[in-house]
CHARMM internal coordinates of N, CA and C (Angstrom, degrees):
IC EDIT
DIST 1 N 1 CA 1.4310
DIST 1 CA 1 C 1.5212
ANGL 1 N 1 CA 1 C 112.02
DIST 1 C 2 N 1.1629
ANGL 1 CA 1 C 2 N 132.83
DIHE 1 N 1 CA 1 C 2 N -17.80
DIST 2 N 2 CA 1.5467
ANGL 1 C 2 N 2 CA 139.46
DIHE 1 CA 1 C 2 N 2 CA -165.71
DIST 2 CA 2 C 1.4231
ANGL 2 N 2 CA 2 C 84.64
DIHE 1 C 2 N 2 CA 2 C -71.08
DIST 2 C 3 N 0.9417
ANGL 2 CA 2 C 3 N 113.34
DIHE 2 N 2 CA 2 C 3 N -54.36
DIST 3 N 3 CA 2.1103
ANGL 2 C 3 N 3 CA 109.66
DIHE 2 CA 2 C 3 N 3 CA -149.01
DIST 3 CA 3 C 1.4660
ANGL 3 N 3 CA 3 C 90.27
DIHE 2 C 3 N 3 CA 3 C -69.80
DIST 3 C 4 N 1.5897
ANGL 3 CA 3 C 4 N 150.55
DIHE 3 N 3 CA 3 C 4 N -36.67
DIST 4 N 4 CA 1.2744
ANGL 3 C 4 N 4 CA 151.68
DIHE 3 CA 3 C 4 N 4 CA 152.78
DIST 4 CA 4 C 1.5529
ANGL 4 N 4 CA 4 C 118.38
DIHE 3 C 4 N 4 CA 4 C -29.68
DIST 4 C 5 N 2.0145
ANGL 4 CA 4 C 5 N 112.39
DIHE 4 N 4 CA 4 C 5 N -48.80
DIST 5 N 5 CA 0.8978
ANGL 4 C 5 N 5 CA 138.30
DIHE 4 CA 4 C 5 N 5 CA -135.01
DIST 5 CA 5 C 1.9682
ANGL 5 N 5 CA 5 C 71.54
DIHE 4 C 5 N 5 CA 5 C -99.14
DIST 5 C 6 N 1.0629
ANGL 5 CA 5 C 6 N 141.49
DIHE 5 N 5 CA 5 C 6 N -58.89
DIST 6 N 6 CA 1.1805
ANGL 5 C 6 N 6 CA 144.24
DIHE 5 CA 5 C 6 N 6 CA -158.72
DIST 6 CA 6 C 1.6265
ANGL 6 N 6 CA 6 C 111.58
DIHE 5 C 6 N 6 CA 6 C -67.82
DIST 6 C 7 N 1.6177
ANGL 6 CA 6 C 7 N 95.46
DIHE 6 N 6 CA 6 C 7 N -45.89
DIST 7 N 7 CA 1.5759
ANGL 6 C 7 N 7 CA 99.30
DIHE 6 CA 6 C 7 N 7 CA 179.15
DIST 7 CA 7 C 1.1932
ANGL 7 N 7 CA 7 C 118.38
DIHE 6 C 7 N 7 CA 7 C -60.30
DIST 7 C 8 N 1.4489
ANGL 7 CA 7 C 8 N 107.43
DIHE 7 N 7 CA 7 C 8 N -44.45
DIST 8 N 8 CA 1.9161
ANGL 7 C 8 N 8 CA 113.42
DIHE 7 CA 7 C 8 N 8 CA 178.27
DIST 8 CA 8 C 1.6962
ANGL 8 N 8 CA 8 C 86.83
DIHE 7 C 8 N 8 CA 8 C -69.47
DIST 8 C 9 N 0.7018
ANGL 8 CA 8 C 9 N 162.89
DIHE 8 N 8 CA 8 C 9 N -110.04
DIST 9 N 9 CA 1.4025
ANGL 8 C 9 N 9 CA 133.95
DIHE 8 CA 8 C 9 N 9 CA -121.44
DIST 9 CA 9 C 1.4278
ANGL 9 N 9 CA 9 C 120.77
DIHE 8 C 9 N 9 CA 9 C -87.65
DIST 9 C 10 N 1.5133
ANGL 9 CA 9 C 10 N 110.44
DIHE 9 N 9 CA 9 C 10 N 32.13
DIST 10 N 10 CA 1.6059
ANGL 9 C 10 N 10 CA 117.45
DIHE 9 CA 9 C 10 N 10 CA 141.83
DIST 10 CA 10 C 1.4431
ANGL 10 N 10 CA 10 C 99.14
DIHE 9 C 10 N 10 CA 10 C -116.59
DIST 10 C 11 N 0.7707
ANGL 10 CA 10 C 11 N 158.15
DIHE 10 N 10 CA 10 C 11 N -24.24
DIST 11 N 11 CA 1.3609
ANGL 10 C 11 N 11 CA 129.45
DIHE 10 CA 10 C 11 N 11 CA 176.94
DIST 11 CA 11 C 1.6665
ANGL 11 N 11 CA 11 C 128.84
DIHE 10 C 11 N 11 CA 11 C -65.00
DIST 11 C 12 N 1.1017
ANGL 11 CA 11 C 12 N 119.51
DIHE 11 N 11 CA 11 C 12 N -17.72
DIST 12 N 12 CA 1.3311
ANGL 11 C 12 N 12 CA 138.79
DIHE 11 CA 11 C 12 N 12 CA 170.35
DIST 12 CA 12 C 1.9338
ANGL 12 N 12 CA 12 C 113.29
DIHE 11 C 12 N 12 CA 12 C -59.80
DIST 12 C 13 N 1.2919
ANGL 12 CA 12 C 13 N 88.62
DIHE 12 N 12 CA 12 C 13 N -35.58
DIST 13 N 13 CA 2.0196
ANGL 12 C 13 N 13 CA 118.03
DIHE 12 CA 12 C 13 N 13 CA -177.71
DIST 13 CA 13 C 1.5737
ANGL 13 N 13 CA 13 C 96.57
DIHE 12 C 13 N 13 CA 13 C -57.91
DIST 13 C 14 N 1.9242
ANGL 13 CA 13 C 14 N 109.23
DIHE 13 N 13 CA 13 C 14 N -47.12
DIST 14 N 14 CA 1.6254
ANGL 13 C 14 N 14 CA 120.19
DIHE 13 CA 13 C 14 N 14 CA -169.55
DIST 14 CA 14 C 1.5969
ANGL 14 N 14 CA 14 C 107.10
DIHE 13 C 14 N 14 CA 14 C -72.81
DIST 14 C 15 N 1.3472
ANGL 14 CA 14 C 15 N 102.82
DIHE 14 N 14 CA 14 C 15 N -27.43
DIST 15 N 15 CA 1.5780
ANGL 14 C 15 N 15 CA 104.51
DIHE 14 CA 14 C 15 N 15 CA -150.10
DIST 15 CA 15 C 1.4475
ANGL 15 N 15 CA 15 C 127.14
DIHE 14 C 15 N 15 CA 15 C 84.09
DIST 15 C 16 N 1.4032
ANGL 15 CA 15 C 16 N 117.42
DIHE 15 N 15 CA 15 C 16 N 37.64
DIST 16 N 16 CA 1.2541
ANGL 15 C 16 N 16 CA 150.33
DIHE 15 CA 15 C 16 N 16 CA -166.55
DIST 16 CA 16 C 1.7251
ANGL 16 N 16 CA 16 C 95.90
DIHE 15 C 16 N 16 CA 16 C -103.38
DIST 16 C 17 N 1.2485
ANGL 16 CA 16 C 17 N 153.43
DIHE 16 N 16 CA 16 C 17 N 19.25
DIST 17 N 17 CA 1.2668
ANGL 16 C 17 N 17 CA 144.61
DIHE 16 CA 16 C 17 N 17 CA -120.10
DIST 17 CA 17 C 1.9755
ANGL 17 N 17 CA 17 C 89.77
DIHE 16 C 17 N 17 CA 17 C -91.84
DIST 17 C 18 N 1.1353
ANGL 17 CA 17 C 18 N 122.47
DIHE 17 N 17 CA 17 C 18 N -26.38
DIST 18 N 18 CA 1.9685
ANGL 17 C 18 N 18 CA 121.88
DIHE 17 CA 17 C 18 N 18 CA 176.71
DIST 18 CA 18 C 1.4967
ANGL 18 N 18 CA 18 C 99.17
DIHE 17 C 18 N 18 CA 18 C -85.86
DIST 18 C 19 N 1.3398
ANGL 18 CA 18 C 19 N 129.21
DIHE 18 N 18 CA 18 C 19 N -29.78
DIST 19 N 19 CA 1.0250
ANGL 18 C 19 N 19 CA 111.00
DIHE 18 CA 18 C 19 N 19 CA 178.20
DIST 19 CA 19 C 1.2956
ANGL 19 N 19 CA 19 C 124.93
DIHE 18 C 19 N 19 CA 19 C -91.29
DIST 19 C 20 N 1.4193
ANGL 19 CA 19 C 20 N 130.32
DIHE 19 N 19 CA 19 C 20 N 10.62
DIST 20 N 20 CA 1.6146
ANGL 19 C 20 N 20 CA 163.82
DIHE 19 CA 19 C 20 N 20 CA -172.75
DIST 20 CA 20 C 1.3416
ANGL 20 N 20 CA 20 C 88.75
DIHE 19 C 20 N 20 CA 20 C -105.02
DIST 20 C 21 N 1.4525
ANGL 20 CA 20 C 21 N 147.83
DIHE 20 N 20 CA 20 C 21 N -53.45
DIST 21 N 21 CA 1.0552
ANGL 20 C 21 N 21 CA 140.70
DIHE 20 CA 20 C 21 N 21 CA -136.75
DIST 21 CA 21 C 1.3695
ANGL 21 N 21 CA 21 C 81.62
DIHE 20 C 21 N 21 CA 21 C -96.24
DIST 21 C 22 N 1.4250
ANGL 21 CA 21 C 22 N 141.52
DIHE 21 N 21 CA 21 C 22 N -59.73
DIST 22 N 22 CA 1.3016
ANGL 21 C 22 N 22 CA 142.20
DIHE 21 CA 21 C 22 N 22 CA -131.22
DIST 22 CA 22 C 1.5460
ANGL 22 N 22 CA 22 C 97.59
DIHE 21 C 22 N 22 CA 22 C -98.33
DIST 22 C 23 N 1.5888
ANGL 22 CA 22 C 23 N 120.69
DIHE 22 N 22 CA 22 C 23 N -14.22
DIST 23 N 23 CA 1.2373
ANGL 22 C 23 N 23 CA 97.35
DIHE 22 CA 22 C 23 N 23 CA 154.94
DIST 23 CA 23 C 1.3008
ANGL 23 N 23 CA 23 C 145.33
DIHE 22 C 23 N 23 CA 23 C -94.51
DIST 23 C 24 N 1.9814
ANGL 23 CA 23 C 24 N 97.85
DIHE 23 N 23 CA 23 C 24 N -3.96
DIST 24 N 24 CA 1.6335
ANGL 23 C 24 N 24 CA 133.08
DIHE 23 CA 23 C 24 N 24 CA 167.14
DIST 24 CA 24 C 1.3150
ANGL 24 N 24 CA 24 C 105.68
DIHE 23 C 24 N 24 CA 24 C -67.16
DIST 24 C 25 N 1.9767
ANGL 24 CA 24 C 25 N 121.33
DIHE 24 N 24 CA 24 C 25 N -28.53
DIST 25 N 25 CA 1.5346
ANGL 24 C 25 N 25 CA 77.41
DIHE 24 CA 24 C 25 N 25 CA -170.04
DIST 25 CA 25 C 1.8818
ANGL 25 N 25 CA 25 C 80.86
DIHE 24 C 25 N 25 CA 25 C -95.76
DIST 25 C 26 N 1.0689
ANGL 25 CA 25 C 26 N 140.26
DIHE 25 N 25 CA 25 C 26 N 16.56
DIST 26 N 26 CA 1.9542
ANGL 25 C 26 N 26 CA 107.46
DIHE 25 CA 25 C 26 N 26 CA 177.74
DIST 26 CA 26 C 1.6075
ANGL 26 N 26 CA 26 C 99.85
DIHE 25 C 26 N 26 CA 26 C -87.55
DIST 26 C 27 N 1.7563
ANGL 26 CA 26 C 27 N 123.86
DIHE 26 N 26 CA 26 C 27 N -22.87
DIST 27 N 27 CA 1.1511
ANGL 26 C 27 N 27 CA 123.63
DIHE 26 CA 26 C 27 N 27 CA 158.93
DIST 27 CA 27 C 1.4222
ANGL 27 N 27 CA 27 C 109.94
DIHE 26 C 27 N 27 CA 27 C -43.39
DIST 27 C 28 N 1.2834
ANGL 27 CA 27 C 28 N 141.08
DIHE 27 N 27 CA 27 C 28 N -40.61
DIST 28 N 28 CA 1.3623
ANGL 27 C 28 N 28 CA 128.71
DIHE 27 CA 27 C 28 N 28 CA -161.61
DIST 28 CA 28 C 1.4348
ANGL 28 N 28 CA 28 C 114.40
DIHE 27 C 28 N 28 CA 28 C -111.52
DIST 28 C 29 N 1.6933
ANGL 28 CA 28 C 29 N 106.81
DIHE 28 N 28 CA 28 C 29 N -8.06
DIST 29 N 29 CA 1.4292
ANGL 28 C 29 N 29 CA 105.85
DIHE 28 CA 28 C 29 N 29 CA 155.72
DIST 29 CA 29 C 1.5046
ANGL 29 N 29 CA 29 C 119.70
DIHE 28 C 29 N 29 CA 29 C -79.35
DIST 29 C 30 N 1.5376
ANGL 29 CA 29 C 30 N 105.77
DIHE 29 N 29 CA 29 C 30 N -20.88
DIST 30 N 30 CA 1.7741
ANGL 29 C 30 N 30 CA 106.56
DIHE 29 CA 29 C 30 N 30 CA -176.86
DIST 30 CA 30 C 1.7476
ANGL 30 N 30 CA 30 C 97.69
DIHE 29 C 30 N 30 CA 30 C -91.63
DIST 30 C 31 N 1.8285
ANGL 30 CA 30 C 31 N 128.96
DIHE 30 N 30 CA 30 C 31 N 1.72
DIST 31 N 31 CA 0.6653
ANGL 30 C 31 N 31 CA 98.84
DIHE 30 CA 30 C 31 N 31 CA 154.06
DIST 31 CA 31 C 1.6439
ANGL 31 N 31 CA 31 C 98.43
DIHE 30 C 31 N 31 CA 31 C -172.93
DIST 31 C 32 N 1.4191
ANGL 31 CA 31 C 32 N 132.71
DIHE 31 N 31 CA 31 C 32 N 112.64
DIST 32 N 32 CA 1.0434
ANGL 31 C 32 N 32 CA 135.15
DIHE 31 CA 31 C 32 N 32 CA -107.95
DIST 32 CA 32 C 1.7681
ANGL 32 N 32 CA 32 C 96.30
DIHE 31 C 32 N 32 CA 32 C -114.21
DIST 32 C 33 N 1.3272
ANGL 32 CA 32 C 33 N 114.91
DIHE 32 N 32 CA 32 C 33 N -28.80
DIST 33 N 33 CA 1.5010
ANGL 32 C 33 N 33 CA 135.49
DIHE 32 CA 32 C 33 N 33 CA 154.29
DIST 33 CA 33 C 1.4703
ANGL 33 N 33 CA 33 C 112.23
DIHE 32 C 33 N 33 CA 33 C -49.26
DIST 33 C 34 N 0.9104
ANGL 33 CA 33 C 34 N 134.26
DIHE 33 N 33 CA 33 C 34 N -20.04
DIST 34 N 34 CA 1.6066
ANGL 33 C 34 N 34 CA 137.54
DIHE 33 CA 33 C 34 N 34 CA 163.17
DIST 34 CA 34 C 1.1446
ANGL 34 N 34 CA 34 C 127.68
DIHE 33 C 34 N 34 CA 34 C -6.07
DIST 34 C 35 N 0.7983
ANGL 34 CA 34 C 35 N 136.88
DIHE 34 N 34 CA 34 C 35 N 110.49
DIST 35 N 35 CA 1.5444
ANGL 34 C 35 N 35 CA 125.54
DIHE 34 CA 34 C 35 N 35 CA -179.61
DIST 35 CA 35 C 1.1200
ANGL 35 N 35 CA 35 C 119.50
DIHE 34 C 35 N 35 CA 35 C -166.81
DIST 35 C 36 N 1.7003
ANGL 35 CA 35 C 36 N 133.38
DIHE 35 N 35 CA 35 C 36 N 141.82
DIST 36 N 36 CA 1.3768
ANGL 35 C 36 N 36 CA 132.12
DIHE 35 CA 35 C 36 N 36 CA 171.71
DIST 36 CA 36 C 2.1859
ANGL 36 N 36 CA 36 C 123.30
DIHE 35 C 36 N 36 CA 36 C -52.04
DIST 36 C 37 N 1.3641
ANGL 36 CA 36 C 37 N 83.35
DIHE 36 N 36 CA 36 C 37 N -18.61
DIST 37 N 37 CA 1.8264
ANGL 36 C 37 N 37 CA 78.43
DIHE 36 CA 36 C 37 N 37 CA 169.41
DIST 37 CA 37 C 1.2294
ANGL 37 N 37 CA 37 C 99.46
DIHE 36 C 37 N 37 CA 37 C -108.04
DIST 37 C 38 N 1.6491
ANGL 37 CA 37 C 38 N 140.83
DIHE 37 N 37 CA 37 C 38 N -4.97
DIST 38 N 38 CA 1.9000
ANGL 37 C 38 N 38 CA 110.07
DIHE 37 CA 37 C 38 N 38 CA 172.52
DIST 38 CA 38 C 1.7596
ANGL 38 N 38 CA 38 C 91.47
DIHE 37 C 38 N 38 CA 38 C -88.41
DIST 38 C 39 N 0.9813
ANGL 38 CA 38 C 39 N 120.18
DIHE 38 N 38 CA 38 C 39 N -37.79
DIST 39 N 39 CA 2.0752
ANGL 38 C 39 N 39 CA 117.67
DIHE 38 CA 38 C 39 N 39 CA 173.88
DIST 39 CA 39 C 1.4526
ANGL 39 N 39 CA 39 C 98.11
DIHE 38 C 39 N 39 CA 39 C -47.32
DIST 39 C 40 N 1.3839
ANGL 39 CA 39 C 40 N 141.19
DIHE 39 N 39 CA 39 C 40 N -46.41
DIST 40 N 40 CA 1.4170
ANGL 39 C 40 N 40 CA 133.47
DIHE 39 CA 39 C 40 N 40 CA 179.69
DIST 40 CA 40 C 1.0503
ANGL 40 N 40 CA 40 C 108.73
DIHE 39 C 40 N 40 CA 40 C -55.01
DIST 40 C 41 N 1.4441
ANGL 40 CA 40 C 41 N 114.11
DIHE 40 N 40 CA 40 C 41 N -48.09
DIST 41 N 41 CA 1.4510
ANGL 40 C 41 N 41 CA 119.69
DIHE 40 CA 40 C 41 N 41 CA -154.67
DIST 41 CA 41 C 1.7816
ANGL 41 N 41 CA 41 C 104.59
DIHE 40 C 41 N 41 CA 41 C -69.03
DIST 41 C 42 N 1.4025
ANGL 41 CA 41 C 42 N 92.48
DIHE 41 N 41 CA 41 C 42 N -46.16
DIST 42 N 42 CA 2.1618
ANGL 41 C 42 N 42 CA 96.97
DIHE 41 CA 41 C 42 N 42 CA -172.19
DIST 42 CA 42 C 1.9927
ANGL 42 N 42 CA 42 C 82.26
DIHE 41 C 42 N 42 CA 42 C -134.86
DIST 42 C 43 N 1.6699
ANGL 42 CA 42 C 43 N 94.13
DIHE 42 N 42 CA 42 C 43 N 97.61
DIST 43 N 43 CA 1.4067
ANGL 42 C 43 N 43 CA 105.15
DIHE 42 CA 42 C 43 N 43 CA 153.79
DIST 43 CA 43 C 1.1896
ANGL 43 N 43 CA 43 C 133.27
DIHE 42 C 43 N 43 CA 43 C -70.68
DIST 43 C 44 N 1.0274
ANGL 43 CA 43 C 44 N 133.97
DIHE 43 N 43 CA 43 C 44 N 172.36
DIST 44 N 44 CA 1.3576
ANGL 43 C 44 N 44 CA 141.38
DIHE 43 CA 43 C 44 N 44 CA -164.16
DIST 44 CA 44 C 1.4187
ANGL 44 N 44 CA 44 C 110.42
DIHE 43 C 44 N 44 CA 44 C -119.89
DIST 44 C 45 N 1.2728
ANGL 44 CA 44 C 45 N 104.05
DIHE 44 N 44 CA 44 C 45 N -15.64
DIST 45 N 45 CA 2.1898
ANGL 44 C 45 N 45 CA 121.86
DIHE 44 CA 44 C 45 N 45 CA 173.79
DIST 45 CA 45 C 1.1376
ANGL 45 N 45 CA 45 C 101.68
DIHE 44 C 45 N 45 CA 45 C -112.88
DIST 45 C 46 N 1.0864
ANGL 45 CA 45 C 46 N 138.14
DIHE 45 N 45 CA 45 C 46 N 141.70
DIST 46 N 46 CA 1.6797
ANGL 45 C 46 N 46 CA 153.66
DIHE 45 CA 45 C 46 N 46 CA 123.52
DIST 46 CA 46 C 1.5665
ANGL 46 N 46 CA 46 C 117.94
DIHE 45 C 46 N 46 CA 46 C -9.08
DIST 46 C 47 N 1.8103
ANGL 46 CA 46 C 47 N 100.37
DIHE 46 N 46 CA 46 C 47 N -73.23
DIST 47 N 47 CA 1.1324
ANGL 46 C 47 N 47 CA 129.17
DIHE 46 CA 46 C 47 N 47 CA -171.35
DIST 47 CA 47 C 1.4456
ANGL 47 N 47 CA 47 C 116.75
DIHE 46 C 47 N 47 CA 47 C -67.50
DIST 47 C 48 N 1.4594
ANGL 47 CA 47 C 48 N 132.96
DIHE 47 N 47 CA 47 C 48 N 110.29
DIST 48 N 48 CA 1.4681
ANGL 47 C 48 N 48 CA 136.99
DIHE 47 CA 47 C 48 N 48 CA -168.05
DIST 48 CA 48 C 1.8539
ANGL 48 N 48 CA 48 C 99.83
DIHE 47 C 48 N 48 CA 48 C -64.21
DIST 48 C 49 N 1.1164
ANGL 48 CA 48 C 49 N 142.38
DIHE 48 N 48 CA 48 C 49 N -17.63
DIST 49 N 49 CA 1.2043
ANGL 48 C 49 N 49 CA 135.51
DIHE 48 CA 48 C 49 N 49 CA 149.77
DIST 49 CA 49 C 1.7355
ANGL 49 N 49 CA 49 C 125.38
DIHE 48 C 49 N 49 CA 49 C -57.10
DIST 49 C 50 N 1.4073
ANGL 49 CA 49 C 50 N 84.12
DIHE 49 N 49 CA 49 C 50 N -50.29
DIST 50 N 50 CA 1.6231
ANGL 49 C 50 N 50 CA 79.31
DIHE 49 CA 49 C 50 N 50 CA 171.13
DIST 50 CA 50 C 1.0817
ANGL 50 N 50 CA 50 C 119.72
DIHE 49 C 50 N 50 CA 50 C -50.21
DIST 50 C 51 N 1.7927
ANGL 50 CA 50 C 51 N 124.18
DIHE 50 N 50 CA 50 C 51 N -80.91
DIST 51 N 51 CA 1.2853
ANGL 50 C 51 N 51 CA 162.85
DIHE 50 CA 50 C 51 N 51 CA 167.09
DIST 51 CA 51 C 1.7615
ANGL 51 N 51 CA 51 C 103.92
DIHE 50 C 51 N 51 CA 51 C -25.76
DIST 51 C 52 N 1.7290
ANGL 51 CA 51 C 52 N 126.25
DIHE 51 N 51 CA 51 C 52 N -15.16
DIST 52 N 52 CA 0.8698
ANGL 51 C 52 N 52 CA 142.28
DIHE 51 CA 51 C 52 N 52 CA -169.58
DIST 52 CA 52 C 2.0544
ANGL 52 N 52 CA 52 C 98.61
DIHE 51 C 52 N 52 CA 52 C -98.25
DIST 52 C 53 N 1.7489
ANGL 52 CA 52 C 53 N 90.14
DIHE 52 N 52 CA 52 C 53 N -60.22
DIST 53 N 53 CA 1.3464
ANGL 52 C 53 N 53 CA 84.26
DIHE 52 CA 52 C 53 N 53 CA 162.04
DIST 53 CA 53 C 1.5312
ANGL 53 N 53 CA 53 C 146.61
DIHE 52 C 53 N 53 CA 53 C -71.50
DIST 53 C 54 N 1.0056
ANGL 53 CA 53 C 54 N 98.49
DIHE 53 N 53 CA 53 C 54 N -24.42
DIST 54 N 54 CA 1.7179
ANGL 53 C 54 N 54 CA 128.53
DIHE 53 CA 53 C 54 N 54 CA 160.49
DIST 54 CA 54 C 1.7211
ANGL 54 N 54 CA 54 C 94.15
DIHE 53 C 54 N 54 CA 54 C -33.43
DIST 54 C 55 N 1.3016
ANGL 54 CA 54 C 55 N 97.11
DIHE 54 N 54 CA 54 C 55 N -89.81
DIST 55 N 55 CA 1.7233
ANGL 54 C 55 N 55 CA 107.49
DIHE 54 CA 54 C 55 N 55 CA -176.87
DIST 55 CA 55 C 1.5316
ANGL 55 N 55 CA 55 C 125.82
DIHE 54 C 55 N 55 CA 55 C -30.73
DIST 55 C 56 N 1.8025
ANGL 55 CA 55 C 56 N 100.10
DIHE 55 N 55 CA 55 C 56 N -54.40
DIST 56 N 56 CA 1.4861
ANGL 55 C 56 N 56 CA 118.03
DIHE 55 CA 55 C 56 N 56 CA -177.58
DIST 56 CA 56 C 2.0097
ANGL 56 N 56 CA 56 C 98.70
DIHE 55 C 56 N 56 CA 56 C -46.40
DIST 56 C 57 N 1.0217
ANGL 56 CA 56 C 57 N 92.90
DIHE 56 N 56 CA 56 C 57 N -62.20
DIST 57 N 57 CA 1.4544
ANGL 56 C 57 N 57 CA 110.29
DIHE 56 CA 56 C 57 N 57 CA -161.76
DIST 57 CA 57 C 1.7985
ANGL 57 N 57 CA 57 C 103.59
DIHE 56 C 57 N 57 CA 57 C -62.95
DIST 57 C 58 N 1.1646
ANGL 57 CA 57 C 58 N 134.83
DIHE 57 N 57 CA 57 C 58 N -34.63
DIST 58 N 58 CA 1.3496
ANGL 57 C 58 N 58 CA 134.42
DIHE 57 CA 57 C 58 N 58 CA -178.91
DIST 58 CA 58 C 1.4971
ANGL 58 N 58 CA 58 C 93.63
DIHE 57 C 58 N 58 CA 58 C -68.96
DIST 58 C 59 N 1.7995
ANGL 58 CA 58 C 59 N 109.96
DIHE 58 N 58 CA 58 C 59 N -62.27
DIST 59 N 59 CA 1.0362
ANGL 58 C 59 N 59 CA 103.47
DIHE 58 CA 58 C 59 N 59 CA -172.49
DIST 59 CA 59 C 1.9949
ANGL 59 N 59 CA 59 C 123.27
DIHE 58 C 59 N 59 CA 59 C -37.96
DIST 59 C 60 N 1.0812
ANGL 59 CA 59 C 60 N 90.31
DIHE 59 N 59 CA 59 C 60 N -72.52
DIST 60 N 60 CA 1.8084
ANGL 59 C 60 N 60 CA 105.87
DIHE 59 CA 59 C 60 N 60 CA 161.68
DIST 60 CA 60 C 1.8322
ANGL 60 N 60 CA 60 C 102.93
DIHE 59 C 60 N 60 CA 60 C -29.26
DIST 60 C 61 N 0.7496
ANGL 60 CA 60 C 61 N 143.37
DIHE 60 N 60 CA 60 C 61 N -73.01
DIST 61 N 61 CA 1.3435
ANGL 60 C 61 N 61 CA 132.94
DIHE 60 CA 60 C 61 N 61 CA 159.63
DIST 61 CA 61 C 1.4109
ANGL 61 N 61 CA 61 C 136.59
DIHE 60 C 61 N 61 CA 61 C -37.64
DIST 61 C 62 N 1.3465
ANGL 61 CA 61 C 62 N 117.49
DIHE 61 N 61 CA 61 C 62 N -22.55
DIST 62 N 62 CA 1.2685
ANGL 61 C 62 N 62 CA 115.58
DIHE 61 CA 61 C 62 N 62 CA 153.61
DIST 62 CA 62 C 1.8294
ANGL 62 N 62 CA 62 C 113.58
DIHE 61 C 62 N 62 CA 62 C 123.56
DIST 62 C 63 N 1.2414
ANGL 62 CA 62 C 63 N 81.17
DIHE 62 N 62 CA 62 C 63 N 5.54
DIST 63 N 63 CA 1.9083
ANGL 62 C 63 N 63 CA 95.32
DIHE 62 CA 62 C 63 N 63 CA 168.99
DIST 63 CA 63 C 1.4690
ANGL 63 N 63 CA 63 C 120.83
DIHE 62 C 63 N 63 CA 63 C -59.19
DIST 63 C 64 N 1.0777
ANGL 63 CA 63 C 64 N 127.41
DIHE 63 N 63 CA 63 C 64 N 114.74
DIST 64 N 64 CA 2.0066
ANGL 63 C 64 N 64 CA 112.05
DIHE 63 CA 63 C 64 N 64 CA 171.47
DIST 64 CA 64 C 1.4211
ANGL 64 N 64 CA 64 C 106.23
DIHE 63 C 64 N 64 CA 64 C -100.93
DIST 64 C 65 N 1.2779
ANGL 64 CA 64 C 65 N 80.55
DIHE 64 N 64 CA 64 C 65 N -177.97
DIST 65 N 65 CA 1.4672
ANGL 64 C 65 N 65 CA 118.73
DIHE 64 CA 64 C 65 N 65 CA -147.22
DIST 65 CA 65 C 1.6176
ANGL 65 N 65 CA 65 C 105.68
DIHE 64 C 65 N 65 CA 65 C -72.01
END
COOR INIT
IC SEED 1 N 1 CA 1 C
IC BUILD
């Protein structure tokens, strides 16, 4: 689900905002607990910029909270 989880929150960056969605929802079919606070909790970046954009961008796609 990460590589799903990554694409939806760059595509939102393009202005891609259906094609962000459609890879948010196979992220949440491969894993259905999804959410912008368990991704806070165990990021997927190191870097608090990244992991900052990470969020922005899921969020923008349509992930809750």
């Amino acid at each position: 689900y990460g590589a799903h989880c990554v694409t939806a929150a760059a595509l939102p960056y393009l202005g891609r905002t259906e094609e962000a969605k459609t890879a948010l929802n196979m992220a949440l079919k491969l894993n259905p607990r999804l959410s912008l606070t368990n991704i806070a909790r165990n990021p997927m970046f190191v870097r608090k910029n990244d992991v900052a954009r990470l969020l922005d961008g899921l969020r923008k796609a349509g992930l809750p909270e």
